[in-house]
TITORDREN-956462 format. One record per residue (C-alpha): residue number from 1; x negated, y negated, z negated. Coordinates in steps of 0.001 Angstrom, whole numbers, always signed. Layout:
REM residues N
<node seq="NUM" east="X" north="Y" up="Z"/>
...
***
This chain:
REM residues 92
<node seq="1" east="+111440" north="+157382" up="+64586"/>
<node seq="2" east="+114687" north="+157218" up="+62941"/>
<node seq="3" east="+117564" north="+157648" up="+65372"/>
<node seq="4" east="+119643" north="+154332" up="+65288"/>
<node seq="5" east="+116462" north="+152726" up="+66192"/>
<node seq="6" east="+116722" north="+153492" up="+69593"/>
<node seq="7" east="+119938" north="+153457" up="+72208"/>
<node seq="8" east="+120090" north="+156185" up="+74684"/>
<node seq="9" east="+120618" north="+155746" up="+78403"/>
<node seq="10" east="+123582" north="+156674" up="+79941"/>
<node seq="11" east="+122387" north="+160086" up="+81140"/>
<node seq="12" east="+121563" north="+160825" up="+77673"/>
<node seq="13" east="+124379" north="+159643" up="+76049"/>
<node seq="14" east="+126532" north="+162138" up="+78418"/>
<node seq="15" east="+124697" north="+164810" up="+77459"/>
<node seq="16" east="+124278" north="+164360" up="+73407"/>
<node seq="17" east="+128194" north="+164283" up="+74244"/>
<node seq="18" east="+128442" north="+167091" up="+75860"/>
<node seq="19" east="+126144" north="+169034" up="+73747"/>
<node seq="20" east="+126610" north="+167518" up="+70392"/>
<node seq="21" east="+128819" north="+170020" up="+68705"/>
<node seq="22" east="+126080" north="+172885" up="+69378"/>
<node seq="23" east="+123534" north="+170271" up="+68738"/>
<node seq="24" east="+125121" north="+169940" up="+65233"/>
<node seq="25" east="+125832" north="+173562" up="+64791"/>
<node seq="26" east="+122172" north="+174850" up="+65356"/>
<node seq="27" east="+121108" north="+171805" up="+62817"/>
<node seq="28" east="+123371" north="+172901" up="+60291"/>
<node seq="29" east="+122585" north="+176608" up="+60711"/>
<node seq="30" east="+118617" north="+175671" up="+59919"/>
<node seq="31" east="+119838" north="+173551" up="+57229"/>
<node seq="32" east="+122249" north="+175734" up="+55088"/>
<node seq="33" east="+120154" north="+178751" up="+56110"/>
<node seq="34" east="+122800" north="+180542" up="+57903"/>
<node seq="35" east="+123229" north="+181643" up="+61391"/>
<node seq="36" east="+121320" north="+183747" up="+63984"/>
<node seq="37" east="+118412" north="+180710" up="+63955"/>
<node seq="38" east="+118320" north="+179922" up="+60189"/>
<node seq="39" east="+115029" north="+180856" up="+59454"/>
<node seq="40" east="+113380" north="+179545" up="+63048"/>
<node seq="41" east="+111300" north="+176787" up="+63243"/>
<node seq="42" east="+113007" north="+173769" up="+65213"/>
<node seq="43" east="+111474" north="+174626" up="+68465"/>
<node seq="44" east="+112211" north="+178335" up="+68284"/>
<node seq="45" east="+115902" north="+177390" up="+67698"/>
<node seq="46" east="+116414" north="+175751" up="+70429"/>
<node seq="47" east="+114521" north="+178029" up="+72565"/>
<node seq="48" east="+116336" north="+180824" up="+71703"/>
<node seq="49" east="+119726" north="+178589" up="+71733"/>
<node seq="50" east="+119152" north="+177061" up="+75002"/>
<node seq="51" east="+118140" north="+181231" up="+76715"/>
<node seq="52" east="+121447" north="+182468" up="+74826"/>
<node seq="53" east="+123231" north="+179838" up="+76822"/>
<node seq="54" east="+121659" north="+180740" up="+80289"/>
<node seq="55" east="+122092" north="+184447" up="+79035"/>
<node seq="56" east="+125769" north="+184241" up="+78711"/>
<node seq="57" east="+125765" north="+182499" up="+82072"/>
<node seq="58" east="+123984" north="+184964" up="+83686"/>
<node seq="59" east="+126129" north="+187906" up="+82318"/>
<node seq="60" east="+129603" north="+186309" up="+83837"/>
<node seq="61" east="+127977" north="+185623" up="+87586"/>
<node seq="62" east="+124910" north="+188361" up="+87323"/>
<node seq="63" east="+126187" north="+191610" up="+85857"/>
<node seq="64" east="+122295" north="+192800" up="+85658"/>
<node seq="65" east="+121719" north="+190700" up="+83245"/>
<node seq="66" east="+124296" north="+192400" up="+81004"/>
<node seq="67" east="+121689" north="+195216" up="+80405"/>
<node seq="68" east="+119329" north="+194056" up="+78698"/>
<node seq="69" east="+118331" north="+191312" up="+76526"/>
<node seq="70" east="+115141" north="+190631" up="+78619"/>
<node seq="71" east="+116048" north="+187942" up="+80971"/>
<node seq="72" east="+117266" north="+185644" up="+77768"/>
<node seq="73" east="+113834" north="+186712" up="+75891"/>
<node seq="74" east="+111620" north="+185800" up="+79253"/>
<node seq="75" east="+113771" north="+182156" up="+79347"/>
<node seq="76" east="+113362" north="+181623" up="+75441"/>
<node seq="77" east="+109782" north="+182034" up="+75611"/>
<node seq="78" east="+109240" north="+179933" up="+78993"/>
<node seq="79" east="+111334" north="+176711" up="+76621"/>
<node seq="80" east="+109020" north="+177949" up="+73817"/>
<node seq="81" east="+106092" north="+177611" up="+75413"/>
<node seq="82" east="+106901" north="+174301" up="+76853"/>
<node seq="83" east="+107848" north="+172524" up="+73567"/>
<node seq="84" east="+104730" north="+174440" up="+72100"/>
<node seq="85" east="+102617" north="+172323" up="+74893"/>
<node seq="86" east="+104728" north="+168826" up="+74032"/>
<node seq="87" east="+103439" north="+166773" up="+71014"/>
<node seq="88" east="+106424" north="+164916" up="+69786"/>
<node seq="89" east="+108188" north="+167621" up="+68022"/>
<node seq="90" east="+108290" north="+166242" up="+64397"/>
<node seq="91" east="+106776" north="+168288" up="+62139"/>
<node seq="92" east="+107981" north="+171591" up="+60055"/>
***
């Protein structure tokens, strides 16, 4: 499906705004191969993207989560194993 063929709905026009940039970055990462997710497969990107994010979170409002990288790891694999189970990811 090519991605002009479709319009988004609002709620997902708000958030390819307010995620784009990253959205882009993580792209272009895979696609130069640079970057902390060059050499991951799409869904492992954004797994690992998406836990950094709640990660960082965590770290200003949790201060355990500061010690360890474990938390991000347990929330990268729970994404991973949930786009692992959906069958629309195009393929690699």
């Amino acid at each position: 499906m090519d991605i002009n063929s479709f319009s988004l709905p609002p709620y997902a026009l708000e958030k390819a705004v307010r995620h784009g940039a990253a959205v882009e970055r993580l792209m272009k990462e895979r696609e130069q191969g640079v970057g902390e997710f060059a050499e991951h497969s799409l869904a492992s990107a954004v797994a690992f993207d998406a836990a950094d994010f709640v990660w960082a979170a965590l770290m200003l409002h949790a201060p355990a989560a500061q010690q360890t990288r474990e938390v991000r790891n347990m929330v990268a694999e729970a994404i991973l194993g949930a786009l692992r189970q959906w069958d629309q990811l195009p393929p690699e």
